[in-house]
C-alpha positions as CSV (number, residue, x, y, z in Angstrom):
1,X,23.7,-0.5,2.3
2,X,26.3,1.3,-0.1
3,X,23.9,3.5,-2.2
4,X,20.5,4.1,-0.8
5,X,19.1,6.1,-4.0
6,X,20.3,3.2,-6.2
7,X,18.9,0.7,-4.6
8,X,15.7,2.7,-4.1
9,X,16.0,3.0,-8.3
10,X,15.9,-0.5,-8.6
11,X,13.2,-1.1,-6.0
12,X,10.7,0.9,-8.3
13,X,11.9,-0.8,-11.5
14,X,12.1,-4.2,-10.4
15,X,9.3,-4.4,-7.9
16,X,7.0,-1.5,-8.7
17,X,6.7,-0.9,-12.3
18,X,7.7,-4.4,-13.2
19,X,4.7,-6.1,-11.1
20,X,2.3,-3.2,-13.5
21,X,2.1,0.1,-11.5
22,X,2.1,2.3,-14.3
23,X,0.8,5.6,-12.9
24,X,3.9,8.7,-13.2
25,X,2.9,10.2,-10.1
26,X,3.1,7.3,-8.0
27,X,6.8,5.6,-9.8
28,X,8.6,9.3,-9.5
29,X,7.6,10.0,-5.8
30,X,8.6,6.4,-4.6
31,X,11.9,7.0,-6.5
32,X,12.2,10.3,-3.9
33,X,10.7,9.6,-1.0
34,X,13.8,7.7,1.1
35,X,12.1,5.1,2.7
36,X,15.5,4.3,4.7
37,X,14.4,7.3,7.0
38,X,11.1,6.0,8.0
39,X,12.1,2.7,9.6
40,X,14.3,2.0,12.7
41,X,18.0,1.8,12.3
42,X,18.1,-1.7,13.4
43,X,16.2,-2.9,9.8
44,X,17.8,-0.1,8.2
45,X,19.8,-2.2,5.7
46,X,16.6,-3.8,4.3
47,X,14.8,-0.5,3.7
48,X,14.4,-1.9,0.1
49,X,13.6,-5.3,0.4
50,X,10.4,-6.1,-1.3
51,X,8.4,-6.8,2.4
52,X,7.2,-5.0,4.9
53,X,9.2,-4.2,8.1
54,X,8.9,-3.9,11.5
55,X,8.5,-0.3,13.6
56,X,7.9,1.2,16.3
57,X,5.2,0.5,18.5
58,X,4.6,-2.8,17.4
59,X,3.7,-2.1,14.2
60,X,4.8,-2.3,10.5
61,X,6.1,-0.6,7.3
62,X,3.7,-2.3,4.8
63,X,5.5,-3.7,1.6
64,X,6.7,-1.0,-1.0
65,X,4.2,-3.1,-3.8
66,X,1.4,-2.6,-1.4
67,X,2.1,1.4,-1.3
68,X,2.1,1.8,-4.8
69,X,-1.3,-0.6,-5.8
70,X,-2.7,1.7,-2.6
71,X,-1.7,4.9,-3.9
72,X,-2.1,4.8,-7.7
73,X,-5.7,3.1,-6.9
74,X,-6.5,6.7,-5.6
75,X,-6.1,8.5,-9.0
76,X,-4.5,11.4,-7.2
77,X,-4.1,14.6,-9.2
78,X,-1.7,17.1,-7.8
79,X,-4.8,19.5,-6.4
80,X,-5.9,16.4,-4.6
81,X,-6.7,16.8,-0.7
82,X,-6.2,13.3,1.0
83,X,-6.8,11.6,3.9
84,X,-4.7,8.7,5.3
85,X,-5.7,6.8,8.2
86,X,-3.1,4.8,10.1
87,X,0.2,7.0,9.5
88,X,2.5,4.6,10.8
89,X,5.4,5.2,9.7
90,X,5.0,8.2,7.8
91,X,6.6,6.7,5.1
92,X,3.2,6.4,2.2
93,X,1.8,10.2,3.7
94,X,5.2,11.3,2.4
95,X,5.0,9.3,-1.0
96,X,1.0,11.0,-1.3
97,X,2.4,14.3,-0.5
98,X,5.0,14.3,-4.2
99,X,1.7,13.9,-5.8
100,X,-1.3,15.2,-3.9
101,X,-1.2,19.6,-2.7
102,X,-2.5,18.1,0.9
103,X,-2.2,15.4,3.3
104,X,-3.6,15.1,6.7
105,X,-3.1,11.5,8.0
106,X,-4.0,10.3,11.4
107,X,-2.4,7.9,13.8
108,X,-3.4,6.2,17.2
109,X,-0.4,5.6,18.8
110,X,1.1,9.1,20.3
111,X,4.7,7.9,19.7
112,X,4.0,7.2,16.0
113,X,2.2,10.3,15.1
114,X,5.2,12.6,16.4
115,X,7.7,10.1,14.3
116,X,5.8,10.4,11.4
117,X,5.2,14.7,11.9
118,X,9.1,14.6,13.1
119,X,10.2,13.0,9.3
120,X,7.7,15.0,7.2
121,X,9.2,18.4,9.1
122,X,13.4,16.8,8.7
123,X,12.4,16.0,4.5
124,X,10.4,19.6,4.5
125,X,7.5,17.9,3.0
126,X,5.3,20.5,5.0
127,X,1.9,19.4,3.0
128,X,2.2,16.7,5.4
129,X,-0.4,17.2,8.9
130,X,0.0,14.5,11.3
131,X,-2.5,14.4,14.2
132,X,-3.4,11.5,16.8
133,X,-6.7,10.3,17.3
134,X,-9.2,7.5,16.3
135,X,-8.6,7.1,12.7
136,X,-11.8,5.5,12.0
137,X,-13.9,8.7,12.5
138,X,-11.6,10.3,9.7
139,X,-10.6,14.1,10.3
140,X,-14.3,15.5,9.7
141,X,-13.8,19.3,9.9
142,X,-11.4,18.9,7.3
143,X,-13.8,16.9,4.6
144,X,-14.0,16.4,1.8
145,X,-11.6,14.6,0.6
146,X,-10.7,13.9,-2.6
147,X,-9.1,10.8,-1.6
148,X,-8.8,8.5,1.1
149,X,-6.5,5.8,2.4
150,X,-6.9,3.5,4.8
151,X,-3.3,1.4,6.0
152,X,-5.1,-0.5,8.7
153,X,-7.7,-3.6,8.5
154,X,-11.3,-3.2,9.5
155,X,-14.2,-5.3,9.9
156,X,-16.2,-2.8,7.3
157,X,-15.9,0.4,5.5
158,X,-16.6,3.2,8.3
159,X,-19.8,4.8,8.1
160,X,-17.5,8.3,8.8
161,X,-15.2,7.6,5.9
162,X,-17.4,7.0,3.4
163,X,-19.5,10.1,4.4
164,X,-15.9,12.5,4.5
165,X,-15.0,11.0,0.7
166,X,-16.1,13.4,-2.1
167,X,-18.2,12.8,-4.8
168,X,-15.7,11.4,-7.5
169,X,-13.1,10.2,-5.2
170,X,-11.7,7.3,-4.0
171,X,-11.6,5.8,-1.0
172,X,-9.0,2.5,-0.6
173,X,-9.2,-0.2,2.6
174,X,-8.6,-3.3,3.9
175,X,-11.4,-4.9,4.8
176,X,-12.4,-8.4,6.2
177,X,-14.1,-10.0,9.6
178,X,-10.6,-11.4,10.4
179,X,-8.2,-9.1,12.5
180,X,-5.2,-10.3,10.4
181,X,-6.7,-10.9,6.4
182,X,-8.6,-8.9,4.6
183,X,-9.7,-8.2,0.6
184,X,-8.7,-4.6,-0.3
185,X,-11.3,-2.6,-1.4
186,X,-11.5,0.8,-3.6
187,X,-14.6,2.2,-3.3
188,X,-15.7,4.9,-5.9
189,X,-18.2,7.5,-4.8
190,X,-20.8,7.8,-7.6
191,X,-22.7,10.3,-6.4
192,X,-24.8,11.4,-2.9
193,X,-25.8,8.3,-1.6
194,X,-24.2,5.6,-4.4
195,X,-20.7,4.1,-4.1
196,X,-19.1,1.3,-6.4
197,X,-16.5,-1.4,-5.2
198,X,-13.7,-3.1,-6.8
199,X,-11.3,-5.7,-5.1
200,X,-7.3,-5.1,-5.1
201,X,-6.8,-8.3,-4.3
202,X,-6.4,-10.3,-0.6
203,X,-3.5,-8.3,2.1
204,X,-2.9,-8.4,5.2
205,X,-2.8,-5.2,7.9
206,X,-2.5,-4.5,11.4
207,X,-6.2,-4.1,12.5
208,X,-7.9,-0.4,12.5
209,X,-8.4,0.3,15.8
210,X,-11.4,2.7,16.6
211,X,-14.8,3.3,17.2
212,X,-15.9,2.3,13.5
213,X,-13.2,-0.5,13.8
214,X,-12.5,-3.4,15.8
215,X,-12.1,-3.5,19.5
216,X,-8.3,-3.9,21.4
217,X,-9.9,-7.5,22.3
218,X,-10.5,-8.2,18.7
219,X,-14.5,-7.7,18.4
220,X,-15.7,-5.8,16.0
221,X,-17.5,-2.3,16.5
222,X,-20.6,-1.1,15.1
223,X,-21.4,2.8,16.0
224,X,-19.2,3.0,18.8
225,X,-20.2,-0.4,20.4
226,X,-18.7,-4.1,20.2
227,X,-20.9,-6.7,18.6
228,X,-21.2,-9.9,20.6
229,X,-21.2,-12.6,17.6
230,X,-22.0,-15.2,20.5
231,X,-24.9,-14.2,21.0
């Protein structure tokens, strides 16, 4: 790759604004955030392809596109507090943190979550808190939030997540009762006990792993236990 920043230009232009994203907030931090230094050197050279990538830990980079629908679905403002569950990466906690004051995104795999506090700390985006834990019981002694982000697939919206979402906010996941495909969802909290949903459109995510998610032998989980569809 000769010129990282020009090729992140065009990224935005030809596969971010041109496929509709439209929100400022969301074009201008994805044109600064250097998504080169949130993947492994060995798929370095395709940091700007229009896919997602391979990282550590198994796990994946999702496609810029994806970042951007994700993010400008939100409709962050820059006093925004947001949650992000499944940090992966690192890489759309540090796009969020251009636009939003805070971030606080969490991560399951221990490897991952020091990756992703290790590149927020080296691009001194320190609005950026990185903890490991089950991501599907949110970060609850930091709610509300005024947004949340979910970059993992699971079986239903948690119970915790909706319930850690402000009144007015946003809330966007994948969801589906397949590990690998799901419809993403942005849920709208209306008020107390009333929530509206929209679809994005079909993805597909790693699964959300967790106590409100599905089970490492692909069951679901329903308040901290696996449902047994065979029975």
């Amino acid at each position: 790759m000769k010129s990282y920043p020009n090729a992140r230009l065009k990224m935005v232009e030809k596969q971010i604004e041109a496929r509709g994203i439209r929100d400022a907030g969301v074009l201008e931090a994805m044109r600064e955030v250097p998504r080169e230094r949130f993947i492994p050197e060995r798929v370095r050279e395709f940091a700007y392809d229009d896919s997602p990538l391979p990282i550590e830990e198994g796990q994946t980079i999702s496609q810029p596109y994806i970042v951007a629908v994700m993010v400008e679905a939100l409709h962050l403002d820059p006093q925004d507090r947001v949650l992000e569950i499944g940090a992966g990466s690192g890489y759309a906690a540090a796009v969020i943190s251009r636009i939003a004051r805070e971030v606080y995104t969490v991560e399951r795999h221990p490897p991952l979550a020091d990756l992703a506090r290790q590149r927020a700390g080296e691009l001194g985006y320190k609005n950026v808190k990185v903890r490991c834990g089950d991501g599907s019981l949110g970060w609850p002694e930091e709610a509300p939030f005024d947004a949340i982000v979910v970059s993992a697939g699971g079986p239903e919206v948690p119970q915790s997540l909706l319930e850690q979402l402000a009144i007015g906010g946003h809330l966007v996941i994948p969801v589906g009762d397949e590990v690998k495909y799901q419809e993403l969802l942005c849920v709208e909290r209306t008020g107390e006990h009333a929530y509206e949903r929209r679809s994005l459109g079909r993805v597909q995510f790693v699964p959300l792993i967790g106590s409100e998610g599905w089970a490492l032998d692909g069951t679901p989980m329903r308040g901290g236990a696996r449902v047994d569809h065979s029975v």
